[in-house]
Residue frames as a rotation matrix with the C-alpha (Angstrom) as fourth column:
UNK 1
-0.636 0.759 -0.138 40.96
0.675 0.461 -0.576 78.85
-0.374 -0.460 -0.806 -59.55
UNK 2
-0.670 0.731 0.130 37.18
-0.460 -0.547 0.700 80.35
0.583 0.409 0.702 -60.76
UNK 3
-0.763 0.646 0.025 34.38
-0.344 -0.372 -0.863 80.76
-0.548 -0.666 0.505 -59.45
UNK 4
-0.735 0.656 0.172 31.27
0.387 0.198 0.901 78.89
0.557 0.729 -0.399 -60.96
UNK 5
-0.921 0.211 -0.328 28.29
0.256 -0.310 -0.916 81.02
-0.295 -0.927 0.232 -60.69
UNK 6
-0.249 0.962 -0.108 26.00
-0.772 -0.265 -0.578 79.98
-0.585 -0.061 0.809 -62.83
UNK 7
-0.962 0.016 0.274 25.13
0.202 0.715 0.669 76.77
-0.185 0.699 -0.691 -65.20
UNK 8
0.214 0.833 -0.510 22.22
-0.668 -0.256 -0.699 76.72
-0.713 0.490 0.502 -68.08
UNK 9
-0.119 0.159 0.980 20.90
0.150 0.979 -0.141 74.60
-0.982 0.130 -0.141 -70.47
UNK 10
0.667 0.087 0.740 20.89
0.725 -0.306 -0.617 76.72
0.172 0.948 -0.267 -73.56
UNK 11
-0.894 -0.231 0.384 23.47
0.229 -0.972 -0.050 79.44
0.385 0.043 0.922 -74.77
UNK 12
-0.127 0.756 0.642 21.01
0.638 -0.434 0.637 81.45
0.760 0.491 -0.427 -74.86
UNK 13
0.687 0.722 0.088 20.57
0.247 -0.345 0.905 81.79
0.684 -0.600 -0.415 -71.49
UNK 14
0.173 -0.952 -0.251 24.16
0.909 0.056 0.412 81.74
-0.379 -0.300 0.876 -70.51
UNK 15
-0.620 -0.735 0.275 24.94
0.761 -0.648 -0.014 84.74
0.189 0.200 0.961 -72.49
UNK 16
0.367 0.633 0.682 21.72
-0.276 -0.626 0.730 86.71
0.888 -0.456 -0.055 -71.20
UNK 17
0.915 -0.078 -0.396 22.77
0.362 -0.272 0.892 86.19
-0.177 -0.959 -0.221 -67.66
UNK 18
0.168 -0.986 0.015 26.48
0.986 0.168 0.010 87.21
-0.012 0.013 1.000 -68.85
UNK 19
-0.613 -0.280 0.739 25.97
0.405 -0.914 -0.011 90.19
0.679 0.292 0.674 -69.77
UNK 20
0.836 0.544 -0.073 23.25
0.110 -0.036 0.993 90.71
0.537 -0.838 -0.090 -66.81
UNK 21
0.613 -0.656 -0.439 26.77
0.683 0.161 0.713 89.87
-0.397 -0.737 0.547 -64.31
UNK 22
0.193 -0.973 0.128 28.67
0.962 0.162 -0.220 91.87
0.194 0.165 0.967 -66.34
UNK 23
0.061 0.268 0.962 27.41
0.186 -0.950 0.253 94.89
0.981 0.163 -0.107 -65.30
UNK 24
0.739 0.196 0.645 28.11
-0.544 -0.391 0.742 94.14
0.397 -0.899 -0.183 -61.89
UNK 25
0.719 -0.636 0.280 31.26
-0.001 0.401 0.916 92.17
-0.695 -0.659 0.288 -61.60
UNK 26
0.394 -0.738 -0.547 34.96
-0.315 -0.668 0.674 93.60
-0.863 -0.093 -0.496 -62.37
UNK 27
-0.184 -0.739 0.649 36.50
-0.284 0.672 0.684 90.62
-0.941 -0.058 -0.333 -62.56
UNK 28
-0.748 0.282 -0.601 36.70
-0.541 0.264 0.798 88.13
0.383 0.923 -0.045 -66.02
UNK 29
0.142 0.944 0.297 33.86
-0.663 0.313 -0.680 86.08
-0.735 -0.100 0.670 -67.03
UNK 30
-0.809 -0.549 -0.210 33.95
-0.575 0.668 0.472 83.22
-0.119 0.503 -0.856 -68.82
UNK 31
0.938 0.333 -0.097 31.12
-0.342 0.933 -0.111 80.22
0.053 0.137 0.989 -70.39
UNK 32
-0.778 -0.628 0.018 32.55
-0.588 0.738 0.332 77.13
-0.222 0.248 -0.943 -70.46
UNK 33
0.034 0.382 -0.923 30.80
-0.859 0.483 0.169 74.41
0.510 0.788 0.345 -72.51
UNK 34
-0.986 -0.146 -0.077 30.46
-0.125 0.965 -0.229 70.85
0.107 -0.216 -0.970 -70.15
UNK 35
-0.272 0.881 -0.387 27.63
-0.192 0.344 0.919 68.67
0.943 0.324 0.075 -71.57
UNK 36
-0.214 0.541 0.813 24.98
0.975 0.172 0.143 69.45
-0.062 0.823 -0.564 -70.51
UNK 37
0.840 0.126 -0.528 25.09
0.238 -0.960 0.150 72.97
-0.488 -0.252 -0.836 -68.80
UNK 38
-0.073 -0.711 0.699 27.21
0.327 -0.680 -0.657 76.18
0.942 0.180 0.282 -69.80
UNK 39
0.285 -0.260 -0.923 28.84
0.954 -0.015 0.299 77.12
-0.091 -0.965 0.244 -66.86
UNK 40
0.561 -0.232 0.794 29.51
0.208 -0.889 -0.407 80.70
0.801 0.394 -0.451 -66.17
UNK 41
0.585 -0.601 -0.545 32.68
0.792 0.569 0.222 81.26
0.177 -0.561 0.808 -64.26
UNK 42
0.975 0.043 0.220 33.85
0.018 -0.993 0.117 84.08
0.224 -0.110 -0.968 -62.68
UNK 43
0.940 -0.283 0.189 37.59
-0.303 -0.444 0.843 85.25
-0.155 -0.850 -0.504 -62.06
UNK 44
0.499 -0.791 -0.355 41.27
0.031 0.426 -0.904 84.42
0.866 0.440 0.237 -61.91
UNK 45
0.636 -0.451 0.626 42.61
-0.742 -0.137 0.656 83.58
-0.210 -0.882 -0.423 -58.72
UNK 46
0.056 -0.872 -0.486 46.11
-0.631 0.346 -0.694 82.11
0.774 0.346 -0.531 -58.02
UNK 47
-0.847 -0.381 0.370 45.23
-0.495 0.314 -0.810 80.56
0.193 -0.870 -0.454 -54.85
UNK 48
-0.358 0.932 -0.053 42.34
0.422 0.212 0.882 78.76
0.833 0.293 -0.469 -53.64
UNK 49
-0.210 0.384 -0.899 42.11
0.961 -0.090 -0.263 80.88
-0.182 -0.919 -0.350 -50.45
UNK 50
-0.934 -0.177 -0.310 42.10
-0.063 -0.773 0.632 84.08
-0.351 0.610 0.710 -52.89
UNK 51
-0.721 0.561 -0.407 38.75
-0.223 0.368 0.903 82.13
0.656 0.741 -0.140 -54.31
UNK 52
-0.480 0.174 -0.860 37.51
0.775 0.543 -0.323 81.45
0.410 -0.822 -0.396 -50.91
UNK 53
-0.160 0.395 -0.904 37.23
0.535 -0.735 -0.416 85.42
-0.829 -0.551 -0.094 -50.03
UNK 54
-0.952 0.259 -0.167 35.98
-0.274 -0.469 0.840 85.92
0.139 0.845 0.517 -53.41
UNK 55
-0.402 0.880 -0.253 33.09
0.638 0.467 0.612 83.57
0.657 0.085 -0.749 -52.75
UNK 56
-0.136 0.432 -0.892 32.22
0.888 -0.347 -0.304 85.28
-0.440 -0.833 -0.336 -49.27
UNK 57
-0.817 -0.108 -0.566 32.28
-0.154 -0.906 0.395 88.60
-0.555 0.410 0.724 -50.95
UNK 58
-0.865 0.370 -0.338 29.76
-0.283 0.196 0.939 87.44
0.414 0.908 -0.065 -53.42
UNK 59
-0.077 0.860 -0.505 27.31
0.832 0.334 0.443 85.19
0.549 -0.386 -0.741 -51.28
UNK 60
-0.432 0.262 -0.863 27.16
0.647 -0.577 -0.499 88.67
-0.629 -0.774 0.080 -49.26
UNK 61
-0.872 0.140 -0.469 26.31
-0.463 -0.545 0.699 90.26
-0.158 0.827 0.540 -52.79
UNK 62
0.084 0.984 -0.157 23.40
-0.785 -0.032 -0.619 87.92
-0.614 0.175 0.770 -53.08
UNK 63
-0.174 -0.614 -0.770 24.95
-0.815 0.528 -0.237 85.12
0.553 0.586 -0.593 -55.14
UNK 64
0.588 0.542 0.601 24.08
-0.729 0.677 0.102 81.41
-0.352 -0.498 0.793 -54.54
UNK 65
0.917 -0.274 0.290 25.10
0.399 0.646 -0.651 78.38
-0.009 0.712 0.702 -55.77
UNK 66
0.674 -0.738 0.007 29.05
-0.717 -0.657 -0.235 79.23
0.178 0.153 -0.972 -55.64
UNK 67
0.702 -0.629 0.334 31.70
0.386 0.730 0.564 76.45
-0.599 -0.268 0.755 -56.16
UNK 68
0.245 -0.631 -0.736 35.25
-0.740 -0.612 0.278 77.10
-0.626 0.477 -0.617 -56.46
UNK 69
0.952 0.243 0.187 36.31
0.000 0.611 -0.792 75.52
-0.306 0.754 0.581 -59.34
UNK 70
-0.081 -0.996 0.039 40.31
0.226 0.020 0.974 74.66
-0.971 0.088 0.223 -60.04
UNK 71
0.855 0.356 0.377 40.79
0.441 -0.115 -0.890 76.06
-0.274 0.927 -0.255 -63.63
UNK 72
-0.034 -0.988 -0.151 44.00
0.773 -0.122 0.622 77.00
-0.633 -0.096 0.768 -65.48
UNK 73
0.794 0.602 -0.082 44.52
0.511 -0.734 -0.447 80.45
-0.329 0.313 -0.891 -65.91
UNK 74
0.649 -0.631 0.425 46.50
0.640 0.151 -0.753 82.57
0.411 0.761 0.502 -68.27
């Protein structure tokens, strides 16, 4: 599971807010590419209740907009 925690309509702005997040979260980051937004996805969790008290942790960081997102990780 990941964490989507942001979507944009241009690279552009996807990889200016990446590097913006990356200065404040540990964890991986990731774009993903689904027409029409880039999606910026946070994490690697093996569970989805792992992903669950990631979100809370975040939306207490300020963070909106948080859906967990099933995603296969390496």
């Amino acid at each position: 599971y990941r964490l989507q925690i942001y979507n944009a309509m241009t690279v552009t702005n996807a990889n200016k807010t990446l590097k913006k997040y990356k200065k404040t979260l540990p964890d991986s980051l990731y774009i993903v590419f689904e027409a029409p937004f880039y999606k910026i996805r946070y994490g690697n969790y093996t569970s989805k209740k792992i992903a669950e008290d990631e979100k809370e942790n975040l939306q207490k960081q300020g963070f909106k907009d948080i859906w967990i997102v099933k995603s296969r990780i390496n």
